[in-house]
C-alpha positions in Angstrom: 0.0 0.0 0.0 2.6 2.2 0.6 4.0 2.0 -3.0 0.6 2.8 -3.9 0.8 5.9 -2.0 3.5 7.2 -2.9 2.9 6.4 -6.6 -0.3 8.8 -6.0 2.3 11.3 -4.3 4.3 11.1 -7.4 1.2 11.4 -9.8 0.4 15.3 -7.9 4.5 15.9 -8.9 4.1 14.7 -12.4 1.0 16.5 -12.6 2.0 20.1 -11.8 3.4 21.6 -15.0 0.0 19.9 -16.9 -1.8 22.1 -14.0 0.0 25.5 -14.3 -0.7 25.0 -18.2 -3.6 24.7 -18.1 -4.2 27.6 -15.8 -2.1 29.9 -17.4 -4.0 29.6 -20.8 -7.6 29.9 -18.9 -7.7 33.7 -20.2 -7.7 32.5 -23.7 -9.6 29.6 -23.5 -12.0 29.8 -20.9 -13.1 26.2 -21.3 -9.7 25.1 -19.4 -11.1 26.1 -16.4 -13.2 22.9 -16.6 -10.0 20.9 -16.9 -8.4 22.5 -14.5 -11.1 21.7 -12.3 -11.1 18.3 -13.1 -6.9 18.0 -12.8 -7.7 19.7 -9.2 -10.3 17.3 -8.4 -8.3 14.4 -9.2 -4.9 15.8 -7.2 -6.9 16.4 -4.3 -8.4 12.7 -4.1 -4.6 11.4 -5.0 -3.6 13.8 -1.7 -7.0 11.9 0.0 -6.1 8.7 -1.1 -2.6 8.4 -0.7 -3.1 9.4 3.0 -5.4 6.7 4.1 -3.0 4.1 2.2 -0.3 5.3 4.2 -2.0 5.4 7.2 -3.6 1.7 6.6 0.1 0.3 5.7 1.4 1.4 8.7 -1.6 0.3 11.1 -1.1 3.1 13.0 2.2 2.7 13.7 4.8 5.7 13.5 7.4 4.4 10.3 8.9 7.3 8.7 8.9 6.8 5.0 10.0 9.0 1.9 5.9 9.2 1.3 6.0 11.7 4.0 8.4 13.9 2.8 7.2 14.0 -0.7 3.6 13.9 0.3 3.3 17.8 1.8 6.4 18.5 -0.8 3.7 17.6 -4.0 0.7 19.2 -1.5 2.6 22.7 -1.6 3.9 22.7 -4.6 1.0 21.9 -7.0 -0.9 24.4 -4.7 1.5 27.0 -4.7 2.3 26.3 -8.5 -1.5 27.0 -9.4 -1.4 30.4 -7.0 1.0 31.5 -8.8 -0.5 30.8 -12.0 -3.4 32.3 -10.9 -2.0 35.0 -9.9 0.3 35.9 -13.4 -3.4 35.7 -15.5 -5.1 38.1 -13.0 -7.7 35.9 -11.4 -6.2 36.1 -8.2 -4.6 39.2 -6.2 -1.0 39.8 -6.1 -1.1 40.0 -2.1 -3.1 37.5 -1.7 -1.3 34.9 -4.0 2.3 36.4 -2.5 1.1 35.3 1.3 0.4 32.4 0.5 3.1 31.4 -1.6 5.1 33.4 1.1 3.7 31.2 4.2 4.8 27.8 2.9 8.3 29.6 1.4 8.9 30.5 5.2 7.2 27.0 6.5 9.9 25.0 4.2 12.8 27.3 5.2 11.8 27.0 9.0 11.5 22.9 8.6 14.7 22.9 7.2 16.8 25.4 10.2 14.8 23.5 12.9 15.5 20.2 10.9 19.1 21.0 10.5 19.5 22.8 14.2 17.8 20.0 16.1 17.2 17.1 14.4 13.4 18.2 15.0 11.1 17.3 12.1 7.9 19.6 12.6 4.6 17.9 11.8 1.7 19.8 10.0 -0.4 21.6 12.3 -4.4 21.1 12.6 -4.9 25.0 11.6 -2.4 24.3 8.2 -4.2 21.5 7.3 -7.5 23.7 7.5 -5.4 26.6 5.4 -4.6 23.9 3.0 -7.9 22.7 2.2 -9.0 26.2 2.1 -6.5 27.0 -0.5 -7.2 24.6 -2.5 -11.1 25.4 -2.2 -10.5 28.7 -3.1 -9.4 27.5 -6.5 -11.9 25.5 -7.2 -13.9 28.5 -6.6 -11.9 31.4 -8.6 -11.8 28.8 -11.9 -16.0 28.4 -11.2 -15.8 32.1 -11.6 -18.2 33.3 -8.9 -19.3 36.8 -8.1 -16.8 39.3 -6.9 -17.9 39.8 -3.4 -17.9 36.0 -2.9 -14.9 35.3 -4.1 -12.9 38.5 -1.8 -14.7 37.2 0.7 -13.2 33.4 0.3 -9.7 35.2 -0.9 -9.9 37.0 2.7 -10.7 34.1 4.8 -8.1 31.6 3.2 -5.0 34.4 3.8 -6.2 34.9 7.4 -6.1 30.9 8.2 -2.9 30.5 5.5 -1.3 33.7 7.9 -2.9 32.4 11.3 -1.3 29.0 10.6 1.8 30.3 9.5 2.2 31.3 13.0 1.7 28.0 14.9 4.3 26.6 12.6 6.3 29.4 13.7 5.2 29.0 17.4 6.6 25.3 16.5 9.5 25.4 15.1 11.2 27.9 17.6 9.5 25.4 20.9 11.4 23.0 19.1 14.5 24.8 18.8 13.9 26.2 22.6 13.6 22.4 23.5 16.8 21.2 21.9 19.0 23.6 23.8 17.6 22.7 27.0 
């Protein structure tokens, strides 16, 4: 099952450039959005799917395996890969789609210091799994088009929890590196 997994994992990889193609020729040819939505729909079940397969492999026990490395490595960049797309053709704002892109830029860099400083490997936090699931909600909602005041709305609540979360990694990272010195 794991190989299963992490084939999925690798799938949301391979998948990216197709995605960000897709999305950066949705303001010539509107019709893309649809397969964008589709391409999104099937990364997030692979991101579903490969979780629970990891999880059931492992029957609940704590094995550290390459899967979850790459898993949150394809998760962020696929994400961040379409935000930036996004962003380039205008759909979403430039501050919105640089905070977001800039919270998992600082999330990766403080992994690796804590990583590197203590030995620590950080774990997602409940909130950033919430910001993630909102990001990638958000667009599934800016490629459905909606009206203007719905999607500000959704583009305001998904940088609050993406900067709220950022925090409790940060919160995280330096208990961690508090904790190693002690």
């Amino acid at each position: 099952m794991l190989k299963v997994a992490n084939s999925l994992t690798m799938l949301r990889l391979v998948a990216t450039p197709a995605l960000v193609y897709i999305l950066l020729n949705t303001a010539r040819f509107p019709h893309y959005d649809w397969y964008a939505l589709a391409l999104i729909a099937v990364l997030q079940a692979t991101d579903v799917l490969d979780g629970y397969l990891a999880r059931q492999a492992k029957g609940g026990v704590r094995i550290r395996t390459m899967g979850e490395v790459l898993d949150p490595i394809a998760d962020k960049l696929y994400i961040n890969s379409a935000v930036i797309a996004l962003t380039w053709v205008g759909r979403i704002p430039e501050w919105a789609g640089g905070l977001i892109v800039l919270r998992d830029a600082l999330i990766l860099a403080g992994w690796l210091a804590t990583y590197l400083g203590t030995g620590v490997r950080l774990l997602p936090n409940k909130l950033g799994k919430v910001a993630d699931t909102f990001q990638a909600a958000l667009l599934v909602l800016v490629l459905l088009r909606p009206p203007q005041t719905l999607l500000t709305a959704a583009i305001w609540v998904t940088v609050s929890l993406t900067i709220a979360s950022g925090f409790l990694y940060l919160k995280g990272a330096l208990s961690a590196r508090h904790e190693a010195r002690l």
